[in-house]
C-alpha positions in Angstrom: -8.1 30.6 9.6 -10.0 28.3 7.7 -9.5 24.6 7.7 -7.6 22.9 4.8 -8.1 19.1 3.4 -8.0 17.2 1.1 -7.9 13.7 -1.1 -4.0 13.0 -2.2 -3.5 9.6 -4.4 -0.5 8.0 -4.0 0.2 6.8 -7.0 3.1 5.4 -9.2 4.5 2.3 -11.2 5.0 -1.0 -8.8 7.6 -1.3 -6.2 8.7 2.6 -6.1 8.2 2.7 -2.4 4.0 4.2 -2.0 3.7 2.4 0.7 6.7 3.0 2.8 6.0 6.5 2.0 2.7 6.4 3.6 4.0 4.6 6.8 6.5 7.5 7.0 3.8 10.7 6.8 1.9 8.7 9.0 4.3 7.7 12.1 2.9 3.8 12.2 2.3 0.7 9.7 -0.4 1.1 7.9 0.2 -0.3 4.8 2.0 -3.4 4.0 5.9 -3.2 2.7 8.1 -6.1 0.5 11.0 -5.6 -1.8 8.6 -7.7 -4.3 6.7 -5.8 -6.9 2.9 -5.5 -6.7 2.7 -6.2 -3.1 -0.8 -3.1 -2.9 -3.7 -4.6 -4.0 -6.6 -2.7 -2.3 -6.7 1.3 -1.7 -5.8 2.4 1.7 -6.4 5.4 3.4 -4.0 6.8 5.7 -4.8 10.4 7.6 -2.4 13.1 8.7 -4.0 15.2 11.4 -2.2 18.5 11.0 -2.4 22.2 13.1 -5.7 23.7 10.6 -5.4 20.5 8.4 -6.4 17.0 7.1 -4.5 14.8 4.5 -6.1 11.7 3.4 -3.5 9.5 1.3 -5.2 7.1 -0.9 -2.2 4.3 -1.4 -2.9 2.5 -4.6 -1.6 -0.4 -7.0 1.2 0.2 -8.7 0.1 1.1 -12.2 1.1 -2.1 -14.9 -0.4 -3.9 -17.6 -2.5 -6.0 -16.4 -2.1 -9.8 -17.2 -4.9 -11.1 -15.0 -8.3 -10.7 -13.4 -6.5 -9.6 -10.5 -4.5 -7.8 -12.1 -7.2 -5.6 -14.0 -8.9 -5.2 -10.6 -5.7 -3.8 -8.6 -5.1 -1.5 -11.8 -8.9 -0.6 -11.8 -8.6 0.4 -8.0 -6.2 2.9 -9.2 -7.3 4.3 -12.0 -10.9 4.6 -9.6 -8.8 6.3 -7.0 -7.4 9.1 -9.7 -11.0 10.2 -10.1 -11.7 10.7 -6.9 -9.1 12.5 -5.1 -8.2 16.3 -4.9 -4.7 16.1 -5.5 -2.2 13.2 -7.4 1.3 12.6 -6.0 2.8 10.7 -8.5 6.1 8.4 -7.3 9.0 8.0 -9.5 12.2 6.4 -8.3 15.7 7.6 -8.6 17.9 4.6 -9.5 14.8 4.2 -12.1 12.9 7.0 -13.0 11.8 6.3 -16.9 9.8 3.1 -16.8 7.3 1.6 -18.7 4.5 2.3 -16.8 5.1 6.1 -17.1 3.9 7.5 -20.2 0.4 5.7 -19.3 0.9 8.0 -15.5 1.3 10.9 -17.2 -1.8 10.5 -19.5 -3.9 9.8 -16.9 -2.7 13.0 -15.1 -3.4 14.8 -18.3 -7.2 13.9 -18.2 -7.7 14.2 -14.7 -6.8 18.0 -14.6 -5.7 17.6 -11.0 -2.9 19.5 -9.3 -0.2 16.9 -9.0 3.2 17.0 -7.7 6.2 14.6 -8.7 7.8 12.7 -5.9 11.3 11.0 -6.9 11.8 8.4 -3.9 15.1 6.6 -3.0 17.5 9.1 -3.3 20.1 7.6 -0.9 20.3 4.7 -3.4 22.8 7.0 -5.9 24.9 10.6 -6.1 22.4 13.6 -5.4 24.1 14.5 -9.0 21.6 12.2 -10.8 18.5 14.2 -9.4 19.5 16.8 -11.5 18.2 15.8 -15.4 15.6 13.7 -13.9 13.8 16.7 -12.5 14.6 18.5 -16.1 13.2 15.7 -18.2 10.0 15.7 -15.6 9.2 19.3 -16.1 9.4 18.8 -19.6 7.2 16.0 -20.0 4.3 17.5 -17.4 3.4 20.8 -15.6 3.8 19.6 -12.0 3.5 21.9 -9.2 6.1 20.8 -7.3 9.5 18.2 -8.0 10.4 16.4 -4.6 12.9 14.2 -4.2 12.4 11.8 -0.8 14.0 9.0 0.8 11.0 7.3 2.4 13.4 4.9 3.8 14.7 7.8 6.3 12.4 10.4 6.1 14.9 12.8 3.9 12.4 15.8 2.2 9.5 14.1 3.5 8.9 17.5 5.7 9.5 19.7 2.5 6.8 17.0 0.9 4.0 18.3 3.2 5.0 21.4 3.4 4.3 21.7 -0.3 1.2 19.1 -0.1 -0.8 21.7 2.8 -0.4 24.6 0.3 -2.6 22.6 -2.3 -5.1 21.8 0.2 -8.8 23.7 -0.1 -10.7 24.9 2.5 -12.7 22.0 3.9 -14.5 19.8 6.3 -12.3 17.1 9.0 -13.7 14.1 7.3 -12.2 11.6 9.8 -12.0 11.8 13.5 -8.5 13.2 15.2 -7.5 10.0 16.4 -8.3 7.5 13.6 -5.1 7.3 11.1 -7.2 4.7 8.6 -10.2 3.7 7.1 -9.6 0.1 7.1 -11.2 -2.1 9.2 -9.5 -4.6 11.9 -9.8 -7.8 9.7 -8.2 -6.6 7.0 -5.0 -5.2 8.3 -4.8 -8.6 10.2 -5.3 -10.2 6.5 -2.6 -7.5 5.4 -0.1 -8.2 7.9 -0.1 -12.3 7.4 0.4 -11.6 3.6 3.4 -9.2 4.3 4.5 -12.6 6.2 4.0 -14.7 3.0 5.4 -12.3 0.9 8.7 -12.1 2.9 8.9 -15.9 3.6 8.5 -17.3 0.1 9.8 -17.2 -3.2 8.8 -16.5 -7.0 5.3 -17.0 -7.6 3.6 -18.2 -4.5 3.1 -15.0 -2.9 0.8 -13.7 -5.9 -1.0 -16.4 -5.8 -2.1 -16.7 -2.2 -4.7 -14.4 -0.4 -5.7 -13.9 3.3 -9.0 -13.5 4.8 -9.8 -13.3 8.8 -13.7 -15.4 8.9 -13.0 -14.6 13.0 -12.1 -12.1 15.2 -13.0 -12.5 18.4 -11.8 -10.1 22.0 -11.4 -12.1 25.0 -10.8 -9.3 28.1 -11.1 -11.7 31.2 -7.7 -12.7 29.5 -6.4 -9.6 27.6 -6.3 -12.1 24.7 -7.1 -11.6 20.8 -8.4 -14.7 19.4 -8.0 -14.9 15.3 -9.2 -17.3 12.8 -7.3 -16.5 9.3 -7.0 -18.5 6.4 -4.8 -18.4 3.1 -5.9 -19.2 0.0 -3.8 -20.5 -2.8 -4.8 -21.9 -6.1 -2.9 -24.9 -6.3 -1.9 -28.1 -4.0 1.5 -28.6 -4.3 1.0 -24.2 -3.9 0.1 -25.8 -0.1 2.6 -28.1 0.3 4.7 -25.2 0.4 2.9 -22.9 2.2 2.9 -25.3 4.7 6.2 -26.6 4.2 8.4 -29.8 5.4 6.5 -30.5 8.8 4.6 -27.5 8.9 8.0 -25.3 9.4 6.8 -22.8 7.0 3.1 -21.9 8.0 4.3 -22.0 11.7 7.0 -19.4 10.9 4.9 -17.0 8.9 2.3 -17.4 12.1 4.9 -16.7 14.1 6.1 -13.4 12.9 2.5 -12.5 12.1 1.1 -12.8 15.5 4.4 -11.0 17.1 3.5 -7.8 15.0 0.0 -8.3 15.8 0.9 -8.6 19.6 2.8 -5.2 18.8 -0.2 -3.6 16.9 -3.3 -4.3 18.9 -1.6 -4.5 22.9 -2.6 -7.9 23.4 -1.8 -11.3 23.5 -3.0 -12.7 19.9 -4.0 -16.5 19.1 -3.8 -17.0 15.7 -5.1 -20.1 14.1 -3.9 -20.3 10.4 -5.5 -22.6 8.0 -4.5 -23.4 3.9 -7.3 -23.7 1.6 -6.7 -24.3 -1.9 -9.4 -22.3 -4.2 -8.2 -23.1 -8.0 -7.6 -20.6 -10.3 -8.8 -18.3 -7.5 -6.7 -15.1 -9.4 -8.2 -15.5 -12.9 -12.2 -16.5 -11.2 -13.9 -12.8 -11.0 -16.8 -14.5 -8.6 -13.8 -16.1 -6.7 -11.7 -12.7 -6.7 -15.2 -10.5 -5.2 -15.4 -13.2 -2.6 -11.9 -12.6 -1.4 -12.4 -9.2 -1.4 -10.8 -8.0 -4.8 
């Protein structure tokens, strides 16, 4: 038998659940998750290692007008991603499956000329009954090659997903070793992980406007310890008062839950030293938004 593999984008309007989807196939975190919108902002690659087969899952920005710099550049990471990969896997969501962001999908999967399948997550949010004349509207308005409907929350149809995912695969080379599962490098899920933290601890606009970068990551064996500089960038000062929060209680709880899930992730005890800086106008600067890695 020859071996099978290919590119799959993930791709869909914000919030549908790309992410959670991708931790599923996978078996482990490797892509951030919050109930607030817009929460991918870099690609990330996630591999499934499979009996004659390799999936890589390319998890992208939700696709939405853009309003910012920052904005343009998560949208442009898609639309990059759509180019490049063998197969699209677009996410819809049951409770919502007609927004706004669709009809601008769909056209991109009309120029890319890529297989795609349609994936309608969060079906245990609502009757099976509504799954029905979304999947009729969907064939209408594009030849997919498959409809699934998935509850990436529990894993229901995820099984059928790849199942129907291996049979559009092309004979092809392993590109990633057996026992790596991503592509991203160890400062960068560590930047990941303390802006999931943010994300979950704060309200309204703060978390869009703060970003995380890791200047130091140091391995200590002697004492099984992981020592870790981060720091978070917002664009304001009264952004940092509350970041930091009424005698520090904020920043101390998001590095609290940050270096437990750490602790969890790498096997070892983590020391993480988390500072505020403020960058102005960091979202809307392009030079500041290629130094923090956008």
């Amino acid at each position: 038998m020859k071996f099978l593999s290919g590119f799959i984008a993930l791709a869909g309007p914000p919030n549908v659940g790309k992410s959670t989807l991708l931790n599923r196939i996978l078996g482990r975190k490797v892509a951030i998750v919050t109930p607030k919108p817009q929460t991918t902002r870099n690609r990330v690659l996630g591999i499934l290692h499979g009996d004659g087969f390799q999936m890589v899952f390319v998890d992208t920005p939700g696709i939405h007008k853009p309003q910012t710099p920052l904005h343009k550049s998560m949208v442009s990471s898609a639309q990059a991603a759509f180019k490049e990969v063998d197969i699209m896997a677009v996410i819809i969501e049951m409770p919502r499956p007609d927004p706004p962001e669709l009809p601008m999908i769909l056209g991109h999967l009309k120029r890319s000329k890529r297989p795609s399948v349609l994936i309608i997550n969060k079906i245990d949010k609502g009757p099976k009954q509504n799954l029905l004349p979304i999947i009729d509207d969907m064939r209408i308005r594009h030849p997919f090659k498959s409809i699934i409907p998935v509850s990436a929350l529990n894993g229901e149809g995820v099984d059928r997903l790849l199942k129907e995912l291996t049979t559009l695969l092309r004979p092809g080379p392993a590109f990633f070793n057996p026992d790596t599962t991503t592509d991203q490098s160890e400062a960068f899920l560590v930047s990941e992980i303390i802006r999931e933290k943010i994300y979950l601890r704060t309200r309204q606009e703060l978390p869009y406007s703060a970003a995380v970068t890791v200047p130091h990551i140091e391995e200590i064996p002697e004492k099984k310890l992981l020592s870790i500089s981060a720091r978070i960038h917002v664009e304001t000062e009264s952004q940092k008062g509350i970041l930091i929060g009424k005698g520090g209680n904020m920043i101390k709880a998001i590095g609290r839950e940050a270096r437990k899930e750490l602790e969890d992730f790498f096997g070892l005890h983590v020391y993480l030293d988390l500072t505020v800086r403020v960058d102005k106008n960091w979202s809307r600067d392009p030079k500041a938004l290629r130094r923090l890695g956008y």
